[in-house]
N, C-alpha and C positions, 0 to 999 in steps of 0.2 A: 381685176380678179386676182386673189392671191391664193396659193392651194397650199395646204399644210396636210402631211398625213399622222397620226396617233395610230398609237401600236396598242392602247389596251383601250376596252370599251368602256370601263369605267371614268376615263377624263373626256367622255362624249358630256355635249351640253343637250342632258334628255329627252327638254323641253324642244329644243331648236331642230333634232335629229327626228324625234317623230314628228312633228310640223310634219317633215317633207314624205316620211311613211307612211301616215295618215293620208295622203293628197294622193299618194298612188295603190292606197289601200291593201298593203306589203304587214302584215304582221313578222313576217321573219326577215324586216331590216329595222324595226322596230331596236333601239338601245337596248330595251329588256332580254329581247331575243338573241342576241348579240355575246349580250355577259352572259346566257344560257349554253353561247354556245362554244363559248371561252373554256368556261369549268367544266363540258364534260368530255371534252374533246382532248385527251393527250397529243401532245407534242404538236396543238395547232398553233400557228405564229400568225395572229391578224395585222391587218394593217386598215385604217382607217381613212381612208380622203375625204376630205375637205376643198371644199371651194366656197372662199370668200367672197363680199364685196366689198368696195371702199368703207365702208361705214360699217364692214367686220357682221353683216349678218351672212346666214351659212345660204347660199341658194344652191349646192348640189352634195351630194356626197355619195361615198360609192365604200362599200366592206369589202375586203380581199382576203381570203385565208390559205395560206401555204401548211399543207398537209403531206406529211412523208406517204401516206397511203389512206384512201378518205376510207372514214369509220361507216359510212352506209354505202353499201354495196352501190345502190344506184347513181351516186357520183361520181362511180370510177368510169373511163372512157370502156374498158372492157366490156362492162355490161350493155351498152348500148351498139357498138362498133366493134364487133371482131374481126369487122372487116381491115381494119386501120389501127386499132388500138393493141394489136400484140403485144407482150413484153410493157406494154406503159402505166400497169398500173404499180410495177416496181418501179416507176420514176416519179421526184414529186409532184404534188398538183397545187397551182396557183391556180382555188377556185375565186371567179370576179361574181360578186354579186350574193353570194351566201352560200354557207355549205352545208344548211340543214334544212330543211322543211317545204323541200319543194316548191320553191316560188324564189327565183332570184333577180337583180336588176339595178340599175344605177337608180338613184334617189334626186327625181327633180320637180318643180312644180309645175304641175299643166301650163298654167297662165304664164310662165316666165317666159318673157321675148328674149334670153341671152341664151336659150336653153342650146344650142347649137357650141356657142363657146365657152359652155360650162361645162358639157358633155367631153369637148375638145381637152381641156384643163384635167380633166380627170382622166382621160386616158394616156396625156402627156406623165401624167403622177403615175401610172400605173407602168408606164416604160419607165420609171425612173428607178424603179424598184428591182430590174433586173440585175444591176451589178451585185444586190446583195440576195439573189434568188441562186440555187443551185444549178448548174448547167445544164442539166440534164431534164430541167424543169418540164412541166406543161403546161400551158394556159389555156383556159375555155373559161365561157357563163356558163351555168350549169342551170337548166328550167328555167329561162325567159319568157316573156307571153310574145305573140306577135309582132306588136308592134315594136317591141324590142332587138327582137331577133333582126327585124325589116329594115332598121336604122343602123346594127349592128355590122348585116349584111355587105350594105352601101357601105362604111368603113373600110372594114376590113379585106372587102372582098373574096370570102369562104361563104359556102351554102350552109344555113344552119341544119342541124338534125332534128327530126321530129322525136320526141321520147316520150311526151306522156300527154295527158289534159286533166284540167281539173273543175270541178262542178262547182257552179254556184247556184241560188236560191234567190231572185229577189223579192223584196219584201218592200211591201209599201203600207200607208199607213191603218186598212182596212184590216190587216194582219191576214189570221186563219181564213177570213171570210173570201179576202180579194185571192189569196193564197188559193184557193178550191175556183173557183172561177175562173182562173186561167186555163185549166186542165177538163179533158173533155169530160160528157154527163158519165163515160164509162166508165174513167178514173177515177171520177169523184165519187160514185156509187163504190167503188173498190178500197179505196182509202176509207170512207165512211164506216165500211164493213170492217176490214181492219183495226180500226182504232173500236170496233165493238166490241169485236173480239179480246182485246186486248183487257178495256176496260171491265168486260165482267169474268177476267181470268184471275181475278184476285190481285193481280200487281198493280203499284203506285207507281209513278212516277215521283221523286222529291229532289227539290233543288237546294245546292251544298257547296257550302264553300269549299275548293278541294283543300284548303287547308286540315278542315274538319274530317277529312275522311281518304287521308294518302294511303293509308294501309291496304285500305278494305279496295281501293283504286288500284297500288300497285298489284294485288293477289291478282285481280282481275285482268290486267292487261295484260301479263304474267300469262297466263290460261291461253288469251288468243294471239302473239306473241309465238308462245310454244306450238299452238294449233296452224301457223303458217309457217310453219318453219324457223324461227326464231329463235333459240337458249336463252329463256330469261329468268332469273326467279325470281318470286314475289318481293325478294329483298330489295334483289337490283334495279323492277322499277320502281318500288314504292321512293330510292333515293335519287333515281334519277328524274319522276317528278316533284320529288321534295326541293331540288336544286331549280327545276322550270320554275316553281310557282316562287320561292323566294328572287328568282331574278322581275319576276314579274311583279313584286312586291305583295302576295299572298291574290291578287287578281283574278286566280284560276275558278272556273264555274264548274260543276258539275251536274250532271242530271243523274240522278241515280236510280235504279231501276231496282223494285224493292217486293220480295214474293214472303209472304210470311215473317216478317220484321227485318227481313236479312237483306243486303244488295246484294246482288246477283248479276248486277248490270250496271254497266255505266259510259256516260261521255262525257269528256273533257272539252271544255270551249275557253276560247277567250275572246274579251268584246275591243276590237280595236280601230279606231277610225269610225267609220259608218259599216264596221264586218262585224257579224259575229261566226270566229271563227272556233272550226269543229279541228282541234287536235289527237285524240287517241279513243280510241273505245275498249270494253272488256265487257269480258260475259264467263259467265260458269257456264258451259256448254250443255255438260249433265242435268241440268237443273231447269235448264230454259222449257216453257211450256210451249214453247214455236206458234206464240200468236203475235209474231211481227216488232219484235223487242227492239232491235237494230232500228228502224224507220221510227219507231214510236220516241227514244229518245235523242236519234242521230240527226231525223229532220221535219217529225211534225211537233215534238216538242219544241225542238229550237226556233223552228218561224213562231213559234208561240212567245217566246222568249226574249229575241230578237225584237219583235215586235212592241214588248214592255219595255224596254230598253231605248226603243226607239231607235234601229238600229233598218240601215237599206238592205243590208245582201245577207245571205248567210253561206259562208263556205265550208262547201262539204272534202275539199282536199281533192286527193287524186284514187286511181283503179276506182272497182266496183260502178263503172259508168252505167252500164242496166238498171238497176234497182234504182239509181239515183236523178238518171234520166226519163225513165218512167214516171218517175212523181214531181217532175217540172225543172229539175235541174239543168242549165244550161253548160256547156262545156267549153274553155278556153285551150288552146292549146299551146303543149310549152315545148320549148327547143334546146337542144346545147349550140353555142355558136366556138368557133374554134380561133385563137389570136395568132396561130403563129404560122410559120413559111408551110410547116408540113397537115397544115389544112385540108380537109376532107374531100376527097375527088369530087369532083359536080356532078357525074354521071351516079357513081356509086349513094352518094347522099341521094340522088332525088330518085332512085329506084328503092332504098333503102325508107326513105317518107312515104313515099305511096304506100308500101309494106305496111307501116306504123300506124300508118293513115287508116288505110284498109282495114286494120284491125280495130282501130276505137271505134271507127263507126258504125261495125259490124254489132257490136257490145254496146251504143250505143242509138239501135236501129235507126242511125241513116243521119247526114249532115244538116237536117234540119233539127238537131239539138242541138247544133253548132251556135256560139255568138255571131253576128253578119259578117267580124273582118274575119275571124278562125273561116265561117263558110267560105269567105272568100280564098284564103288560103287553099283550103282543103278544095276547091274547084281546079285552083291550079294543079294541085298536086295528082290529082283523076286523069285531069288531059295530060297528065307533064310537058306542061309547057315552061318557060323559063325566061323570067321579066327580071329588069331589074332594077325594080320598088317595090319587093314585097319578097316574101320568103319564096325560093325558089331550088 
């Protein structure tokens, strides 16, 4: 095995780098995602690993970005950990695994029998990198899923933190139909109602390349954006997904939610692997008739869509677990894991996941919306009990 790292994402080989995205179903280690997150990140300094074989094909890779202070709040340790994290988010951070989009993780193939000494290879690459990192640095993954965190764990020997989960949809090939069948006769009378309402409130749904319609997208995200607390204006995102969909090579989907000839609404998706993933939404708040605008284009349009596409899952990202797990979404859960000596007490992390714990599944009434290893997690963490093969 030979490991080589690249420092711009542009000399990645597209084809070979999503192979291994695709297989772990990771849209934000995705090549595209990567130059997305090159150009709008100042003063990020990536680094790329590589793991070789004799015959020069890539079977592992792994994104690293050194950030003097990360651009979304929720990557910095502070947000999560005040308990530990004082004072560190004025120091830099060497995020492993991706620094945008909430889903991060080294890149290897299921089926690979070396995956042990390729995982090894890349985190040798990743100590390699300290002599030119700042002293003062940090290192963590920043939203790993389980199985990550669990493998992670054994490494290193630090307890990951629990921080967030994210939903997904699956879709099989029945679509709409098997989609409503999983869900009880209550649900489906409710969503049925729903989508009537909807349909005889005047509004369309229409599907748009976001190429066709970045304006009318940026004004909107803009709106909800500023409605949670955000400063954005229509400029800044109309450029900042003009720059997503050109790394994506114009790929971006839209659903547009349309009252009177006008959007008023929208989602942004993108189809990658067997995902179709759900990236941004907007709405004109003033304007919404409140018959279910959110769910009509965020996820029963999309199983609809997904399902044309011929696509397995759809993800719906992370928050808002109630409404999403209500209408059949399953939750994964994601962790920060920590690299270095001053790693996160064991006591404090596993009182601090119960917390975290407690709270999704609260929002998400109860750990039967959990996937089987997350439930298994989330078991441990109810008793805090403390193994050590699994997140703890």
């Amino acid at each position: 095995m030979r490991l080589t790292i690249e420092t711009k994402a542009a000399a990645l080989d597209v084809e070979e780098w999503n192979r291994l995205a695709e297989a772990t179903g990771n849209l934000y280690a995705s090549a595209e995602w990567l130059r997305f997150s090159e150009e709008i990140e100042d003063g990020l300094c990536g680094y790329y690993l590589e793991v070789r074989d004799g015959r020069g094909a890539l079977r592992g890779a792994l994104p690293a970005f050194l950030v003097n202070r990360p651009l979304n709040v929720n990557y910095s340790l502070s947000k999560h950990f005040s308990d530990t994290a004082e004072g560190q988010d004025d120091r830099p951070h060497l995020l492993l695994g991706g620094s945008r989009g909430y889903h991060a993780g080294y890149l290897l193939s299921p089926s690979d029998s070396n995956g042990d000494e390729i995982l090894s290879s890349l985190l040798d690459g990743v100590e390699s990198l300290s002599p030119q990192l700042p002293e003062n640095s940090v290192s963590f993954w920043p939203f790993v899923d389980t199985e990550t965190a669990a493998r992670l764990q054994r490494i290193y020997g630090t307890d990951p933190r629990l921080v967030e989960a994210q939903s997904t949809i699956a879709v099989d090939a029945t679509g709409w139909t098997g989609y409503l069948e999983g869900l009880s006769g209550r649900r489906r009378y409710k969503i049925r109602r729903e989508r009537e309402e909807f349909a005889t409130s005047g509004m369309q749904v229409v599907d748009l390349a976001l190429s066709d319609c970045l304006e009318e997208v940026g004004r909107l995200m803009a709106m909800t954006q500023n409605r949670y607390g955000f400063t954005m204006t229509g400029k800044q995102m109309t450029d900042l997904m003009r720059v997503q969909n050109r790394a994506f090579n114009g790929a971006g989907l839209v659903h547009g939610c349309y009252l009177e000839g006008e959007m008023i609404g929208c989602a942004v998706f993108y189809a990658f692997g067997g995902t179709y993933n759900g990236r941004a939404v907007g709405f004109d708040y003033d304007r919404l008739p409140g018959v279910g605008e959110y769910f009509e284009i965020s996820i029963y349009h999309a199983i609809e869509r997904a399902t044309e596409l011929g696509l397995s899952t759809v993800n719906l990202g992370t928050a808002a677990h109630n409404g999403k797990t209500l209408r059949g979404a399953k939750l994964s859960l994601l962790w920060m894991v920590a690299t270095g000596t001053d790693a996160w007490a064991r006591e404090t992390a596993r009182l601090g996941n119960a917390a975290t714990l407690g709270s999704i599944l609260h929002q998400a009434s109860g750990p039967e919306r959990l996937h089987l290893e997350d439930a298994t997690a989330a078991e441990r963490w109810l008793s805090r009990t403390v193994t050590t093969d699994g997140p703890s």
